[in-house]
mmCIF file of the protein (N, C-alpha, C, O) and its ligand, coordinates in Angstrom:
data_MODEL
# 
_entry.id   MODEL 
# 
loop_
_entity.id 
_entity.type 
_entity.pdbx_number_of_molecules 
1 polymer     1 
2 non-polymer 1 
# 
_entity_poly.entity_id                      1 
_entity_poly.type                           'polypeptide(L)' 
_entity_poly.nstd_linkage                   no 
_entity_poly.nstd_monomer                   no 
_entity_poly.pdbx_seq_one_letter_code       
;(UNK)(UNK)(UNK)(UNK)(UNK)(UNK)(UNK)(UNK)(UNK)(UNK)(UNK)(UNK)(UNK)(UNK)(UNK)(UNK)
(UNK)(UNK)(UNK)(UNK)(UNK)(UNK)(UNK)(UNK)(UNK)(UNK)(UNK)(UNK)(UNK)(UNK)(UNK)(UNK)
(UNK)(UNK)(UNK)(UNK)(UNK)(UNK)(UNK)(UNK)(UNK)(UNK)(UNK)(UNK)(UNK)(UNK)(UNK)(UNK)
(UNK)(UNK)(UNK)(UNK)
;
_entity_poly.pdbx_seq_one_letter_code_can   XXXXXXXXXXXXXXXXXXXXXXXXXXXXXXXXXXXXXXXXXXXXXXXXXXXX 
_entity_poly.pdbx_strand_id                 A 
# 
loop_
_entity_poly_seq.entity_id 
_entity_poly_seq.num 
_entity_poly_seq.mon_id 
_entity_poly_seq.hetero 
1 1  UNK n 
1 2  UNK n 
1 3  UNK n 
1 4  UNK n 
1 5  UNK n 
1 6  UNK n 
1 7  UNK n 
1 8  UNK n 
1 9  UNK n 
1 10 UNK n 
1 11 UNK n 
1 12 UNK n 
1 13 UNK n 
1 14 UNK n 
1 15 UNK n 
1 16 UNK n 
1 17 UNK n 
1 18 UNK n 
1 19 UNK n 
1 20 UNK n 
1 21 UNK n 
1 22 UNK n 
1 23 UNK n 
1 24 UNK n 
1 25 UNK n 
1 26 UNK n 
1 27 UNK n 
1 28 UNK n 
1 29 UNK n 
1 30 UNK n 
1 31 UNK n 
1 32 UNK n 
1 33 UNK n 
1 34 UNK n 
1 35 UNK n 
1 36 UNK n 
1 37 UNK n 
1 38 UNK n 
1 39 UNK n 
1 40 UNK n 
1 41 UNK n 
1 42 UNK n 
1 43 UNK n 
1 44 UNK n 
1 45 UNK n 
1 46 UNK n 
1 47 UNK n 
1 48 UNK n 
1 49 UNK n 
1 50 UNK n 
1 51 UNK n 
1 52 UNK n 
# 
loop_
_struct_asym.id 
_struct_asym.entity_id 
A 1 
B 2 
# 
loop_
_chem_comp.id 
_chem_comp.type 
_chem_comp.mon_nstd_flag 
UNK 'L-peptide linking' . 
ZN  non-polymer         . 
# 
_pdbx_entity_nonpoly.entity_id   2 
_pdbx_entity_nonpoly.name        ? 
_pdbx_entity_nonpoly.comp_id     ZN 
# 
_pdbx_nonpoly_scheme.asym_id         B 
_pdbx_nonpoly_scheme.entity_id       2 
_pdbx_nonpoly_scheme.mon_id          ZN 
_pdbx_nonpoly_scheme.ndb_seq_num     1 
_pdbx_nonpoly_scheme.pdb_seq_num     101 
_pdbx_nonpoly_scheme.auth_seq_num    101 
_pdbx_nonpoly_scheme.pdb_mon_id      ZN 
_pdbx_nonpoly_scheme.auth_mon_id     ZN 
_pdbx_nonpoly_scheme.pdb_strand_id   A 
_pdbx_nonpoly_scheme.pdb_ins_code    . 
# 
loop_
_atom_site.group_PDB 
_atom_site.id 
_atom_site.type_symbol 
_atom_site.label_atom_id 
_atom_site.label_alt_id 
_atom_site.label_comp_id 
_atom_site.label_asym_id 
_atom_site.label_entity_id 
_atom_site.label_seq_id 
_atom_site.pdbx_PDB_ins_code 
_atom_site.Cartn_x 
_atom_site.Cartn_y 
_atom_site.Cartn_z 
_atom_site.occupancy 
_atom_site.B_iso_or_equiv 
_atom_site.pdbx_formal_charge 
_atom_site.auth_seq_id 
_atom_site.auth_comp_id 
_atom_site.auth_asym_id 
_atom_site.auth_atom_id 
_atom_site.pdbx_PDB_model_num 
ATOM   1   N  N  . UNK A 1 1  ? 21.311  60.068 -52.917 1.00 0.00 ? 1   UNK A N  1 
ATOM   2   C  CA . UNK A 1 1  ? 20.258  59.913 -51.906 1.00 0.00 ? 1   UNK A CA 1 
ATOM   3   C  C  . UNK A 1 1  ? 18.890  59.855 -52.580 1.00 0.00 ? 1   UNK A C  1 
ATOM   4   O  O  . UNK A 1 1  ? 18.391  60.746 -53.267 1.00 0.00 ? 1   UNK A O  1 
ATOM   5   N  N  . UNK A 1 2  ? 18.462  58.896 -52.337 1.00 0.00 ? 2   UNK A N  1 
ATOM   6   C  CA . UNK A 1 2  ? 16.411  58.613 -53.147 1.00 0.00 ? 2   UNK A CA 1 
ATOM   7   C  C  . UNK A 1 2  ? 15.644  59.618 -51.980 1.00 0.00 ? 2   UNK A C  1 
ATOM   8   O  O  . UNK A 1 2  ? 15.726  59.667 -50.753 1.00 0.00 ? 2   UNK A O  1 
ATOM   9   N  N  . UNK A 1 3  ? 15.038  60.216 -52.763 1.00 0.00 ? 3   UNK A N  1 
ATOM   10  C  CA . UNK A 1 3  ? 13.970  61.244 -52.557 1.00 0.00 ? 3   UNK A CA 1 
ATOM   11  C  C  . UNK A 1 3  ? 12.890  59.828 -51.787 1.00 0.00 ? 3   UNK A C  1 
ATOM   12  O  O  . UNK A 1 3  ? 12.793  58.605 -51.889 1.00 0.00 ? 3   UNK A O  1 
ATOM   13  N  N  . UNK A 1 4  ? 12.237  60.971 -51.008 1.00 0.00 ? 4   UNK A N  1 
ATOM   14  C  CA . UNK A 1 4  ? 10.988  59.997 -50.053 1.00 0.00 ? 4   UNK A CA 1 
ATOM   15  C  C  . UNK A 1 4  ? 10.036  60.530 -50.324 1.00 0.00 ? 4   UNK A C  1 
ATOM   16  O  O  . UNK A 1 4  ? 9.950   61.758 -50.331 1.00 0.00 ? 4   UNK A O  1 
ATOM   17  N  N  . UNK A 1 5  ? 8.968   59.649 -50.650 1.00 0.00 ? 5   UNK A N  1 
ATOM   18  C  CA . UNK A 1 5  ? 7.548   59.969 -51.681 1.00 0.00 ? 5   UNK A CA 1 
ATOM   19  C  C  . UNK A 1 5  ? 6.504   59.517 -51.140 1.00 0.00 ? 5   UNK A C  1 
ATOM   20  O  O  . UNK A 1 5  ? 6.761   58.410 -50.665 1.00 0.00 ? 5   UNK A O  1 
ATOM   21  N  N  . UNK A 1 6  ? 5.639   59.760 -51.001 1.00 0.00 ? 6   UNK A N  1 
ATOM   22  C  CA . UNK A 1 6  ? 4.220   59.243 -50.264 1.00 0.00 ? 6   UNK A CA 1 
ATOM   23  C  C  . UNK A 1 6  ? 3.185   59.200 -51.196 1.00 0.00 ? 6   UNK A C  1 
ATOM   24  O  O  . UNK A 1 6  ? 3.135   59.968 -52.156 1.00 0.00 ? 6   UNK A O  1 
ATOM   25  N  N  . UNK A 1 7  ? 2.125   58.096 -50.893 1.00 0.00 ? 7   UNK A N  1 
ATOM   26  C  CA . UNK A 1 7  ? 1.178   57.922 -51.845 1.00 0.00 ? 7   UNK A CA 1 
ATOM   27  C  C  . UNK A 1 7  ? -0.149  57.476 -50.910 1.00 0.00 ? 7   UNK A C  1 
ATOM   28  O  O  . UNK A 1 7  ? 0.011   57.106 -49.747 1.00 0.00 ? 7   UNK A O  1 
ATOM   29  N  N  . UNK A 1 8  ? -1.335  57.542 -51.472 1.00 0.00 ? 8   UNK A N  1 
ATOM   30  C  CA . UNK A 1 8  ? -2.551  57.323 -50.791 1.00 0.00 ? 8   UNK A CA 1 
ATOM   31  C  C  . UNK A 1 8  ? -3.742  57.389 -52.053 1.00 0.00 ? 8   UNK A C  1 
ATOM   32  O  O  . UNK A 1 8  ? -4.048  58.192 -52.935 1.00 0.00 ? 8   UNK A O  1 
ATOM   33  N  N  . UNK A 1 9  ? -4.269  55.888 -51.521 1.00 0.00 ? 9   UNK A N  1 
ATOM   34  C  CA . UNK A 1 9  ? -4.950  55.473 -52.527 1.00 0.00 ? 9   UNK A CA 1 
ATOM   35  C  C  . UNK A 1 9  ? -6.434  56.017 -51.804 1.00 0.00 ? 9   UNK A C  1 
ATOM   36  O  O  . UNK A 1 9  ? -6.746  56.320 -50.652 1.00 0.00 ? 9   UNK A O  1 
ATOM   37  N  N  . UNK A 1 10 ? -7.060  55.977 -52.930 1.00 0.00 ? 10  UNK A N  1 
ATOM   38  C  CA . UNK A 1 10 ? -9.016  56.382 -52.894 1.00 0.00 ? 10  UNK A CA 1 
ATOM   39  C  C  . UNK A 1 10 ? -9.674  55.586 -51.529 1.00 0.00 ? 10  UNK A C  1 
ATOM   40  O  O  . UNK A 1 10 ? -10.644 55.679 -50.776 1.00 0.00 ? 10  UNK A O  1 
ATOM   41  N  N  . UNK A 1 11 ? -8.655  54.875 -51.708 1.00 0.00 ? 11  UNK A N  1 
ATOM   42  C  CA . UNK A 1 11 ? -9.520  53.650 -49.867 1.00 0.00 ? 11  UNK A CA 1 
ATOM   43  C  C  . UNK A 1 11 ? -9.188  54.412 -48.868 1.00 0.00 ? 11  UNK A C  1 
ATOM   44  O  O  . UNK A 1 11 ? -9.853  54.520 -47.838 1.00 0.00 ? 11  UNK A O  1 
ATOM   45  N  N  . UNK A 1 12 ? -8.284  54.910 -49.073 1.00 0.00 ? 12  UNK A N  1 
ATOM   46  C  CA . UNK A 1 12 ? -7.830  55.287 -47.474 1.00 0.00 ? 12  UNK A CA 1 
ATOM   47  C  C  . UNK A 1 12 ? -6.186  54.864 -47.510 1.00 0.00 ? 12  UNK A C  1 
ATOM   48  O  O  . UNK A 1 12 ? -5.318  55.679 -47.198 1.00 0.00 ? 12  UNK A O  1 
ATOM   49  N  N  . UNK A 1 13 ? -5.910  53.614 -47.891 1.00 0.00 ? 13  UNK A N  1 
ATOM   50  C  CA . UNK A 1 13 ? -4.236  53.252 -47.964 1.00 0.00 ? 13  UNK A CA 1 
ATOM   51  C  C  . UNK A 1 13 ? -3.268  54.088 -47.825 1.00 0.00 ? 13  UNK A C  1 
ATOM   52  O  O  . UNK A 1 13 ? -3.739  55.225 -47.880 1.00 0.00 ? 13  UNK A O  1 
ATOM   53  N  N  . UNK A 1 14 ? -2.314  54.101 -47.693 1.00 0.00 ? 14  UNK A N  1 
ATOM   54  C  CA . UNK A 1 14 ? -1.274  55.478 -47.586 1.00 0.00 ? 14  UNK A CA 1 
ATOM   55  C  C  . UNK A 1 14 ? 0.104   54.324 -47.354 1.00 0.00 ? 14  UNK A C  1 
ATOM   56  O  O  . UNK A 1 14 ? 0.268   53.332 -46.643 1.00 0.00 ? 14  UNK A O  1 
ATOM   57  N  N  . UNK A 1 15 ? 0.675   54.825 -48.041 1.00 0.00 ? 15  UNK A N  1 
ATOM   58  C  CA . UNK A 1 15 ? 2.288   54.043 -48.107 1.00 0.00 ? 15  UNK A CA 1 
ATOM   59  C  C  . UNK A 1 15 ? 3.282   54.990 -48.355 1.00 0.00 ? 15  UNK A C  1 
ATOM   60  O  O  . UNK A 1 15 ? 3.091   55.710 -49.336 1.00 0.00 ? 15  UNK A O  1 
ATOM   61  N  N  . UNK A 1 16 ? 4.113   55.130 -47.821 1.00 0.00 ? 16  UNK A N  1 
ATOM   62  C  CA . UNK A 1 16 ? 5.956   55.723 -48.565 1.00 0.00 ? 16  UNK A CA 1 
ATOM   63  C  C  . UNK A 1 16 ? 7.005   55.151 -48.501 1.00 0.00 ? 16  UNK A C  1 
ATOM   64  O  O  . UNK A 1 16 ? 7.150   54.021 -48.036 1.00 0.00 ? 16  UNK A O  1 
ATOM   65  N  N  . UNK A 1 17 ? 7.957   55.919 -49.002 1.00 0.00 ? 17  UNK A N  1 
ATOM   66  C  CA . UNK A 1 17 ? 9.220   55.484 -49.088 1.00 0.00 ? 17  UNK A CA 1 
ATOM   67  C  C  . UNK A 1 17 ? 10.009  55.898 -50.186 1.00 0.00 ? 17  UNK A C  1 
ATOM   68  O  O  . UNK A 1 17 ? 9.501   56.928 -50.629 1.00 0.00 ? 17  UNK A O  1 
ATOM   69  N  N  . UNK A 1 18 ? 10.919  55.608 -50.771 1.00 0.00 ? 18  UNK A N  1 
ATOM   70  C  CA . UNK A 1 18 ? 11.635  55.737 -52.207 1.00 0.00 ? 18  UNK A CA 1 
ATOM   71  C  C  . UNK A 1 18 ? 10.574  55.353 -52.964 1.00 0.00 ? 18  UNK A C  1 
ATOM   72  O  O  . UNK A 1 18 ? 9.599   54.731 -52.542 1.00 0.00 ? 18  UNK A O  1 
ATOM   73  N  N  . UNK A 1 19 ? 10.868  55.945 -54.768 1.00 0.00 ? 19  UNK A N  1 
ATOM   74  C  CA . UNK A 1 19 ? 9.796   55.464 -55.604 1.00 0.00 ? 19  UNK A CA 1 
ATOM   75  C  C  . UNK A 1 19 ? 9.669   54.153 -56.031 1.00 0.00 ? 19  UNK A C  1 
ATOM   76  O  O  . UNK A 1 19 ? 8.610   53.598 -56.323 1.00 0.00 ? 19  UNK A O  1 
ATOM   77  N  N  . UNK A 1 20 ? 11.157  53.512 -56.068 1.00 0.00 ? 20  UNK A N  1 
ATOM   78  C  CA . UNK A 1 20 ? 10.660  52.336 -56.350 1.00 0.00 ? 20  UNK A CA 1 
ATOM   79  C  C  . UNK A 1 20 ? 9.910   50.909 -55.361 1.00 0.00 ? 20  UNK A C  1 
ATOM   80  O  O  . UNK A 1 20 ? 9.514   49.780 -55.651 1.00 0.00 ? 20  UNK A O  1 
ATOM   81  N  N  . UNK A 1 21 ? 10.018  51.855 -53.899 1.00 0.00 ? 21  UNK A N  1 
ATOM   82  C  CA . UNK A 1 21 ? 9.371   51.414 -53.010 1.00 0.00 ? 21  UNK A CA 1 
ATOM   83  C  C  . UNK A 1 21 ? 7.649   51.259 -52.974 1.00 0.00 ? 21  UNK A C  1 
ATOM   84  O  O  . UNK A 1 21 ? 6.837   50.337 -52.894 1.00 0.00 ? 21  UNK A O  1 
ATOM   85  N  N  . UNK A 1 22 ? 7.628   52.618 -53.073 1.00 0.00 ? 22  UNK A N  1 
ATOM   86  C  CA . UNK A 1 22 ? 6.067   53.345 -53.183 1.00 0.00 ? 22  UNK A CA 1 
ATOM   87  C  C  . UNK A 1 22 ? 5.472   52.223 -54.265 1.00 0.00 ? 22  UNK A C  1 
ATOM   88  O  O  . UNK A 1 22 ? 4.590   51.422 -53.956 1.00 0.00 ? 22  UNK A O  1 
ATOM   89  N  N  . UNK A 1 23 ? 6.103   52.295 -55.600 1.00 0.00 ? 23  UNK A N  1 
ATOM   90  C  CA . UNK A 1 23 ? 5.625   51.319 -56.651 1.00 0.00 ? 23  UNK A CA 1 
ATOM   91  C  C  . UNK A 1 23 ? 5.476   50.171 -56.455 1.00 0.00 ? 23  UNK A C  1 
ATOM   92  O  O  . UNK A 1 23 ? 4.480   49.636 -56.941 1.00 0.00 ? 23  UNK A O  1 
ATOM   93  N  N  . UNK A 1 24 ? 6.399   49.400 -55.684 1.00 0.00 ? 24  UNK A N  1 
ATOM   94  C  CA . UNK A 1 24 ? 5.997   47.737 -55.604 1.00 0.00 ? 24  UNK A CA 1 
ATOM   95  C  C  . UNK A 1 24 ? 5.112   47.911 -54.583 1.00 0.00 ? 24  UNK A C  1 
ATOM   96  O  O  . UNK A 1 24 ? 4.055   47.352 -54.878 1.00 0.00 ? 24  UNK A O  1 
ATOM   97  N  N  . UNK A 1 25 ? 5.072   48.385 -53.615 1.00 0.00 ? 25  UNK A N  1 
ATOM   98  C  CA . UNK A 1 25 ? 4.019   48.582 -52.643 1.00 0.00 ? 25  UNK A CA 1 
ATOM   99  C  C  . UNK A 1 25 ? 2.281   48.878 -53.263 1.00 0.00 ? 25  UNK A C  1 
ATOM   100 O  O  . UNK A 1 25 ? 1.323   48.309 -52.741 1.00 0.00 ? 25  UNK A O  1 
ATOM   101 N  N  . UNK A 1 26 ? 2.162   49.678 -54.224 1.00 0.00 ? 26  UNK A N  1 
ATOM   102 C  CA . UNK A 1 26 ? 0.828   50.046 -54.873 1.00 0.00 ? 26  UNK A CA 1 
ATOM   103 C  C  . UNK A 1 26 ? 0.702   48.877 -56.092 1.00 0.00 ? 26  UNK A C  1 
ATOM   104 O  O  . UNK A 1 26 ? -0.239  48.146 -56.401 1.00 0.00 ? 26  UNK A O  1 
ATOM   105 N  N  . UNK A 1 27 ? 1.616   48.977 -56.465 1.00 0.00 ? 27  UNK A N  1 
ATOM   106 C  CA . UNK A 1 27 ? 0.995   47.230 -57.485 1.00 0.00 ? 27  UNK A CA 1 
ATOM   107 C  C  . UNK A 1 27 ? 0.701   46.027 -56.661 1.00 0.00 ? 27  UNK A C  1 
ATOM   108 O  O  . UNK A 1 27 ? -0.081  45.200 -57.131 1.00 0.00 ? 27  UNK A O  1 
ATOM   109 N  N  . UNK A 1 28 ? 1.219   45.828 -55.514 1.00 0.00 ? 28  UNK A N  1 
ATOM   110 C  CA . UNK A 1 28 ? 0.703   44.538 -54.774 1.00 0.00 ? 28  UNK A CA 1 
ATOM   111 C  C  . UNK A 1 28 ? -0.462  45.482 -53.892 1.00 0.00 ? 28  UNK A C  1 
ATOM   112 O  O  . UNK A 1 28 ? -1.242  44.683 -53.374 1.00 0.00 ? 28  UNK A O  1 
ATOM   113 N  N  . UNK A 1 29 ? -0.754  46.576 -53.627 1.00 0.00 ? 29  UNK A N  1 
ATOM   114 C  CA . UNK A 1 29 ? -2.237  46.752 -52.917 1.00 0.00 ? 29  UNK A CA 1 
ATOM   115 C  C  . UNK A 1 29 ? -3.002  46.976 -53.874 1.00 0.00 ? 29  UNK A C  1 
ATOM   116 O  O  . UNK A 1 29 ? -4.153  46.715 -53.521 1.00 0.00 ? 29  UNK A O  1 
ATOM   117 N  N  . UNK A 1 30 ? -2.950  47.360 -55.001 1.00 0.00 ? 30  UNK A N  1 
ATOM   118 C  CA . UNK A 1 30 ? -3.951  47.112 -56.625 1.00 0.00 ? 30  UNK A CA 1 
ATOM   119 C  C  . UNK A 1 30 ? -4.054  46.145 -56.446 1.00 0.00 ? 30  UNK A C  1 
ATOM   120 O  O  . UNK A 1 30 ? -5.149  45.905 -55.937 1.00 0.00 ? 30  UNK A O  1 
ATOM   121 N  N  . UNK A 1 31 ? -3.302  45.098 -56.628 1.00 0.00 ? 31  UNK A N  1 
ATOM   122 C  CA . UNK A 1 31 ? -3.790  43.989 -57.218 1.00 0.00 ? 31  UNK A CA 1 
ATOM   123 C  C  . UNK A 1 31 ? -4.612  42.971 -56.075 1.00 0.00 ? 31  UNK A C  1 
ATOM   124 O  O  . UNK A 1 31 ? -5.658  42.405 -56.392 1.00 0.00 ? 31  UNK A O  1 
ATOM   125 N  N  . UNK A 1 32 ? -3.839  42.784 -54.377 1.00 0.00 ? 32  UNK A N  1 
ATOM   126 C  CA . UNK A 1 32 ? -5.032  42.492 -53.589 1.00 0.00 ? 32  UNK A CA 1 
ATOM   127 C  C  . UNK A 1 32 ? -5.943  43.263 -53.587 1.00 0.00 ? 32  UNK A C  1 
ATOM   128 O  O  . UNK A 1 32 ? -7.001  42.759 -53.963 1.00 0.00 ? 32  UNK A O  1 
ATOM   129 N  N  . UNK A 1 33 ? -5.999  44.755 -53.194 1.00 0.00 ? 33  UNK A N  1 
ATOM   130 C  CA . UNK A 1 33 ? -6.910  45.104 -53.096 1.00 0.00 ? 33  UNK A CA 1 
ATOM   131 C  C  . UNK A 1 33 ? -8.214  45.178 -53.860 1.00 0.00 ? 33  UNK A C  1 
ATOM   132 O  O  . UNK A 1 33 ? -9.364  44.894 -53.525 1.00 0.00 ? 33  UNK A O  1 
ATOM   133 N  N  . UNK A 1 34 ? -7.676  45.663 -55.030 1.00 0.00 ? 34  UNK A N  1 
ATOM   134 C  CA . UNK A 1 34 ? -8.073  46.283 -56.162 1.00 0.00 ? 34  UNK A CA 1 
ATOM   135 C  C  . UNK A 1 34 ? -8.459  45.347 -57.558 1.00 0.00 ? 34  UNK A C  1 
ATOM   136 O  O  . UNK A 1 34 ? -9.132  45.729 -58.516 1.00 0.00 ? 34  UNK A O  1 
ATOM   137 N  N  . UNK A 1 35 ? -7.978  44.339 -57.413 1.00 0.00 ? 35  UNK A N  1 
ATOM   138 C  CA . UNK A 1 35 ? -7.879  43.716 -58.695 1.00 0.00 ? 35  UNK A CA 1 
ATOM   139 C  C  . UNK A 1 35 ? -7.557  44.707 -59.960 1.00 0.00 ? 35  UNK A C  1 
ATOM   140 O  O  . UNK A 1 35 ? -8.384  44.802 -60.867 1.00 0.00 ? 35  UNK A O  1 
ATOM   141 N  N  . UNK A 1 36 ? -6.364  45.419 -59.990 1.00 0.00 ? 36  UNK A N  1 
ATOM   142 C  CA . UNK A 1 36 ? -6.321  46.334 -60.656 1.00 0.00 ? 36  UNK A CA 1 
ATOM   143 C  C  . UNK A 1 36 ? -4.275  46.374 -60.605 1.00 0.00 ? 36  UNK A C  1 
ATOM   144 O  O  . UNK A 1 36 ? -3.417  46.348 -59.722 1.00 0.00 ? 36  UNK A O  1 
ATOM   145 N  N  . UNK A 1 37 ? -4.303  46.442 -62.009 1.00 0.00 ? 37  UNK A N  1 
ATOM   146 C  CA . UNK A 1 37 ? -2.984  46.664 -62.395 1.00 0.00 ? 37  UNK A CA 1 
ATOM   147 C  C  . UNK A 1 37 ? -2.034  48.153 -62.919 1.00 0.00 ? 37  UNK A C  1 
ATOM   148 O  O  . UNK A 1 37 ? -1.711  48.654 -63.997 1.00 0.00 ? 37  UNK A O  1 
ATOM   149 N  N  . UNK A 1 38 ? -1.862  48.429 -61.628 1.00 0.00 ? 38  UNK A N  1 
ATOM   150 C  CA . UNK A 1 38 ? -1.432  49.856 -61.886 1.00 0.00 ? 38  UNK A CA 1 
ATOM   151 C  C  . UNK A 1 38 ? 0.281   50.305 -62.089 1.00 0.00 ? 38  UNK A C  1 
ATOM   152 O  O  . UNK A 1 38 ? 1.287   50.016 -61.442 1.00 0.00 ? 38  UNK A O  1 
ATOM   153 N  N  . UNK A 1 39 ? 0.020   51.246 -63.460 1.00 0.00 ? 39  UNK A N  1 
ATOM   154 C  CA . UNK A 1 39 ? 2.074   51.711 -63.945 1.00 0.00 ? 39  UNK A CA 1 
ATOM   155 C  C  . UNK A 1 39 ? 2.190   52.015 -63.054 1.00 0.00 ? 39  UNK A C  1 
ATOM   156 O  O  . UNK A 1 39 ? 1.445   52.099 -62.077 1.00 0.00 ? 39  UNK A O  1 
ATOM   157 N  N  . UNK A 1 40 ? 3.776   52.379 -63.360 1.00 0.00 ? 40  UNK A N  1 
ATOM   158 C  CA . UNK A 1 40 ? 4.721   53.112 -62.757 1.00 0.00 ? 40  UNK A CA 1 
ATOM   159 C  C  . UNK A 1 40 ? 4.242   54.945 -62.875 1.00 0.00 ? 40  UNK A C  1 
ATOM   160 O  O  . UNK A 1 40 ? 4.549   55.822 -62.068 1.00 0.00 ? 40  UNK A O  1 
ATOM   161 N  N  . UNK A 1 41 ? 3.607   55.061 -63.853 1.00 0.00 ? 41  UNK A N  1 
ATOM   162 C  CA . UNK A 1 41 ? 3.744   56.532 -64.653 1.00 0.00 ? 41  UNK A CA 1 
ATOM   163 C  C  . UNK A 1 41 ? 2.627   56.548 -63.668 1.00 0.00 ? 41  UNK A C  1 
ATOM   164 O  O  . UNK A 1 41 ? 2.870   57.357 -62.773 1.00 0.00 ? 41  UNK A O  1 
ATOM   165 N  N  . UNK A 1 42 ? 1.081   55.719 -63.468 1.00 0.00 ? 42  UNK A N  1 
ATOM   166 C  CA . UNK A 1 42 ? 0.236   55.939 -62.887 1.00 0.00 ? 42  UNK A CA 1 
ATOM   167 C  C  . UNK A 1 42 ? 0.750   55.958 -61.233 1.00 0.00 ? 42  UNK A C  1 
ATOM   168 O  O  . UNK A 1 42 ? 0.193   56.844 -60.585 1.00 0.00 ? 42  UNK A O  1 
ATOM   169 N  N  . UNK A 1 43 ? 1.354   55.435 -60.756 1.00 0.00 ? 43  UNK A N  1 
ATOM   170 C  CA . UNK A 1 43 ? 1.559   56.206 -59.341 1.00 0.00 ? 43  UNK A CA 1 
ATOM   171 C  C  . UNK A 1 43 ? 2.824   57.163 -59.288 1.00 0.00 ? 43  UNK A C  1 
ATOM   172 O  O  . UNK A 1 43 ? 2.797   57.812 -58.242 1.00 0.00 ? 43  UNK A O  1 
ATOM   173 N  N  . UNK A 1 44 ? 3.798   57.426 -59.991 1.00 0.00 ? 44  UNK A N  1 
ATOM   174 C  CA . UNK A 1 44 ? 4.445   58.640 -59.972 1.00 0.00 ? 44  UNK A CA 1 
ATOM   175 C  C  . UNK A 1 44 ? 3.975   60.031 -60.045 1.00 0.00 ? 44  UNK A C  1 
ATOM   176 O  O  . UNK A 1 44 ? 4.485   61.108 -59.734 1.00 0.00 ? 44  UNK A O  1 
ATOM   177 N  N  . UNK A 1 45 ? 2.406   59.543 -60.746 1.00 0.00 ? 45  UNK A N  1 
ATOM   178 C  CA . UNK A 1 45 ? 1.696   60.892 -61.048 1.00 0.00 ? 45  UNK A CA 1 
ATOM   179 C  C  . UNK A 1 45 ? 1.070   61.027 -59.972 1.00 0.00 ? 45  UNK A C  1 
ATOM   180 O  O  . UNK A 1 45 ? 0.974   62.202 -59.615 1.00 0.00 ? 45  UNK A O  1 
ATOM   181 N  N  . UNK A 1 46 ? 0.426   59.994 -59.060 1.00 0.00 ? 46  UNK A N  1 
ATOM   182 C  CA . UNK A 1 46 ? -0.352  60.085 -57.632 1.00 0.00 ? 46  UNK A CA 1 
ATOM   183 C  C  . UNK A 1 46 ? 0.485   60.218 -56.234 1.00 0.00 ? 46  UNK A C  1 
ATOM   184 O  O  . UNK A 1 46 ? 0.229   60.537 -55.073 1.00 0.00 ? 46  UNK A O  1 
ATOM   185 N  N  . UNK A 1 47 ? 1.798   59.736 -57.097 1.00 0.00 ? 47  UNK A N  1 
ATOM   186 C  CA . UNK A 1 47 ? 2.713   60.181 -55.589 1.00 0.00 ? 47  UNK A CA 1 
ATOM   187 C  C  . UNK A 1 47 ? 3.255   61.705 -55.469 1.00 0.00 ? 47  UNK A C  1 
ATOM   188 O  O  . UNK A 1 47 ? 3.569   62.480 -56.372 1.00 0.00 ? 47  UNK A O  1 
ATOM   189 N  N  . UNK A 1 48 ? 3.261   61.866 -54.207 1.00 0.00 ? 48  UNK A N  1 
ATOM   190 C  CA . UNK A 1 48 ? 3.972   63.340 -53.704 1.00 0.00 ? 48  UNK A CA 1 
ATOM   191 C  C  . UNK A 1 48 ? 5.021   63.383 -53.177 1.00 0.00 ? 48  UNK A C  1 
ATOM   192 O  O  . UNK A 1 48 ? 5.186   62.400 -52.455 1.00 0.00 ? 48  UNK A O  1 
ATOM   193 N  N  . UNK A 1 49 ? 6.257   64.410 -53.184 1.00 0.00 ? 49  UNK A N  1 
ATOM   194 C  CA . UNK A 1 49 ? 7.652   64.711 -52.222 1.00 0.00 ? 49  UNK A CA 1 
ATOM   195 C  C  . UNK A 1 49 ? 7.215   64.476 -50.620 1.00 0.00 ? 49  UNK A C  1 
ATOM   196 O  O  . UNK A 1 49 ? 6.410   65.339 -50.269 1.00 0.00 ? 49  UNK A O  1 
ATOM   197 N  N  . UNK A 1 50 ? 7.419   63.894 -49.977 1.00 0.00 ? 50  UNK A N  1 
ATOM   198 C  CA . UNK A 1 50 ? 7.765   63.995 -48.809 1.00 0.00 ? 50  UNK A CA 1 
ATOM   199 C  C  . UNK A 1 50 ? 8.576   65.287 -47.996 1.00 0.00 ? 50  UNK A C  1 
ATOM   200 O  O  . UNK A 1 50 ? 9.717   64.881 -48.219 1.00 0.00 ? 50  UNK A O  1 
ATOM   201 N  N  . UNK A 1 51 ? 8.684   65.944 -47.590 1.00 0.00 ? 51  UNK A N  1 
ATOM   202 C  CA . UNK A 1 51 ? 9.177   67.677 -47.121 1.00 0.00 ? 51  UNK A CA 1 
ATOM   203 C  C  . UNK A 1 51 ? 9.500   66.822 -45.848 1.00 0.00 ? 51  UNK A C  1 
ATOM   204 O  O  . UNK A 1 51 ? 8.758   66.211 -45.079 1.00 0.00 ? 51  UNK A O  1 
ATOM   205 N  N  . UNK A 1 52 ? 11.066  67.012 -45.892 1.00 0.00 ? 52  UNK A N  1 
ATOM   206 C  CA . UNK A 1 52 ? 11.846  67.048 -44.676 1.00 0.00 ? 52  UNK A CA 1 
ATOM   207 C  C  . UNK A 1 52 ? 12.852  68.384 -43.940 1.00 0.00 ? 52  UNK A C  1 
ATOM   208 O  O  . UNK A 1 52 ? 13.444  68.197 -42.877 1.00 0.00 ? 52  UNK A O  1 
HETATM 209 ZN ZN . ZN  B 2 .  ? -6.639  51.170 -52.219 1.00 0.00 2 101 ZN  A ZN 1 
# 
């Protein structure tokens, strides 16, 4: 079972899901948003557990 992770960027953005969800989700709002190319390591470290 994939753990559910939430993330929220400096704008305001907020996305979850599994990590490898969370991740394709924050590299395509970096890069529209942001013009900015962000790791894996860099949003694993900004994402949090979800508590169910
Ligand atoms: Zn953002």
């Amino acid at each position: 079972m994939d753990e559910q992770v939430q993330l929220a960027c400096a704008c305001g953005w907020e996305t979850r899901g599994t990590s490898d969800e969370v991740f394709q989700s924050a590299l395509e709002h970096g890069r529209r948003l942001h013009n900015m190319e962000v790791t894996r390591e860099q949003v694993e470290q900004m994402s949090k557990p979800i508590k169910r």
